[in-house]
N, C-alpha and C positions, 0 to 999 in steps of 0.2 A: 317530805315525800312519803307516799302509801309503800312499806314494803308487804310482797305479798311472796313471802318464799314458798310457801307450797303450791301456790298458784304456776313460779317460775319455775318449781322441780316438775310439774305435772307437764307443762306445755315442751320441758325442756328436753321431756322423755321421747317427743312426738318430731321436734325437731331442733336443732343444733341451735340456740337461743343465746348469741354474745349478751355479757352481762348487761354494757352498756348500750344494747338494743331495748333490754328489756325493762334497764335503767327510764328509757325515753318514753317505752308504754306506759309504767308504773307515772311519770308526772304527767296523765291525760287520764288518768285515772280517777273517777268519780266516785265515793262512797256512799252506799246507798243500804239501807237498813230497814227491814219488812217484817211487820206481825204475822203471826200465823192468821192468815185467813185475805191480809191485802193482794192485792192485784199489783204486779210488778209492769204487766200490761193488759189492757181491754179491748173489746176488739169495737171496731170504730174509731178508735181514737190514735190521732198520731205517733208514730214510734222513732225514737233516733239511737235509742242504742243497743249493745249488745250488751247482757249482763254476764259478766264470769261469778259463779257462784261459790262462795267459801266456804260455807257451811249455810246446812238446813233445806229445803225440800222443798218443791213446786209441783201443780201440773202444771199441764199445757192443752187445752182444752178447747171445742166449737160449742157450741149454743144455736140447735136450732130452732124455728117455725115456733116449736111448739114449747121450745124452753127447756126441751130435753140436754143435758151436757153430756157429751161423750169425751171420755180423756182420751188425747194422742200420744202423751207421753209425762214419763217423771223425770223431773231432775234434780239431783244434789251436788254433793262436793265437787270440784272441781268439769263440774257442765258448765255449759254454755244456756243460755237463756237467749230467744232474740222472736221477732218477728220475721226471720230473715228474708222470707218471700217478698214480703211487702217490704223491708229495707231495700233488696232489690228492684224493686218495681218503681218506688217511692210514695205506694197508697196508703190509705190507713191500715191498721190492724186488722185482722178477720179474726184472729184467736184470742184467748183470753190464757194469763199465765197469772198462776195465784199462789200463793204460798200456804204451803198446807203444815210449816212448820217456821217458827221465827228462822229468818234468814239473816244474809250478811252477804251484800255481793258488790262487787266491783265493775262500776259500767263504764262503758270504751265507746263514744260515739261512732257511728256507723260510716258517717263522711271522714272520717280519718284514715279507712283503711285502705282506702286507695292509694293513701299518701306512706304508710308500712309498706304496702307495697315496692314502690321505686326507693325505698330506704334502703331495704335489705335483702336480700335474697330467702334470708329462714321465715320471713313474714310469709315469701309466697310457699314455700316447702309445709308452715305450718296452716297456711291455709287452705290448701290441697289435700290434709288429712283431715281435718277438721269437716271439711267436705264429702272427703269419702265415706266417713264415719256416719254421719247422714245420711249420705245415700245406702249404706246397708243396711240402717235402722229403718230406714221409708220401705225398702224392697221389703225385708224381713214382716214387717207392719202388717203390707199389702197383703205379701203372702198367707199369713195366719190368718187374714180377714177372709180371703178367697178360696184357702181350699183347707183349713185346720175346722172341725168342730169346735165347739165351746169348752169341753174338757180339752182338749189337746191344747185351743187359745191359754189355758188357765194353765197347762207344764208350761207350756212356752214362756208363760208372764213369771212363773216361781221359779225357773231355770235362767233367765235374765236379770230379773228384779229380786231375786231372792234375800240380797242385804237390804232392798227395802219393807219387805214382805211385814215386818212388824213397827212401819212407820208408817204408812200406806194403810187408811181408813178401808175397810171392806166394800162397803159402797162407792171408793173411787176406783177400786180393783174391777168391778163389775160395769161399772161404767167404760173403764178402758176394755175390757173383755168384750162391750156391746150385749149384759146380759144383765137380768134384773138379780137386784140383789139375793131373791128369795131361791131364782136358781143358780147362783155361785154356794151356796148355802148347801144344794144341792150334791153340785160336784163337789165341794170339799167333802161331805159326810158320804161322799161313795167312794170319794178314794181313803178316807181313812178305813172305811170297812173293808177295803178291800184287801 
């Protein structure tokens, strides 16, 4: 059986996790191991699980019209990875999640959690933060996109991601910023002068 102790100290902080709940996750547990640069999902293409990540670094990414990629977000240790819109829906993928550093993650089919659910009560306690955590990274998101300029986007991104700030390629930082590389470039050397 996969033991993942930092994985069960992490989820176990969020909610009250009996050993032998996490004993019955851990045996549905898939191991799954990525190059820096594979796709852990694409978008089109069928999705069924959730990835817990152990170590090393993703985005999570759309592609439009024009080919252009905009990041939505990073994730490392102890995140979660998933397509979870479309695991809910049950369509294909619309986003792309790629690893932007050798990975090491732990995947949990997505038809199972239904069945966590009626197991145990910390299933849904930890499902419900898991959730909320989401929903104030989506509001947060919106907001920066809606009424932050592009230096203020770029405190917000190093006051958040700031432990990733020297693993996070410059050109995926501008991308998630929605600004071209040459002006992040910009605001970096106006706020150092500053």
């Amino acid at each position: 059986m996969i033991k993942l102790t930092s994985l069960y100290e992490y989820y176990s902080s969020m909610a009250a996790i009996p050993e032998s709940e996490w004993e019955f996750v851990e045996s549905h547990f898939v191991n799954y191991k990525y190059s820096k640069g594979d796709h852990l999902i694409r978008s089109g293409e069928e999705t069924e699980y959730i990835y817990f990540i152990e170590s090393g670094l993703a985005r999570t990414y759309f592609i439009d019209k024009q080919g252009t990629e905009y990041n939505k977000i990073f994730l490392a240790e102890n995140d979660i990875a998933s397509a979870y819109v479309e695991l809910l829906n049950g369509t294909n993928a619309r986003i792309n999640i790629q690893a932007l550093e050798d990975m090491n993650t732990y995947a949990f089919k997505y038809s199972k959690v239904e069945l966590l659910y009626k197991r145990h009560e910390c299933w849904n306690e930890l499902g419900r933060k898991i959730a909320e955590n989401f929903f104030k990274v989506k509001e947060q998101r919106e907001y920066e996109f809606l009424l932050l300029d592009a230096q203020e986007r770029y405190e917000v991104f190093k006051s958040s991601y700031g432990h990733l700030m020297n693993r996070v390629p410059q050109y995926h930082i501008s991308a998630y910023l929605g600004i071209t590389p040459v002006s992040l470039s910009r605001i970096v050397r106006k706020i150092k002068t500053s």
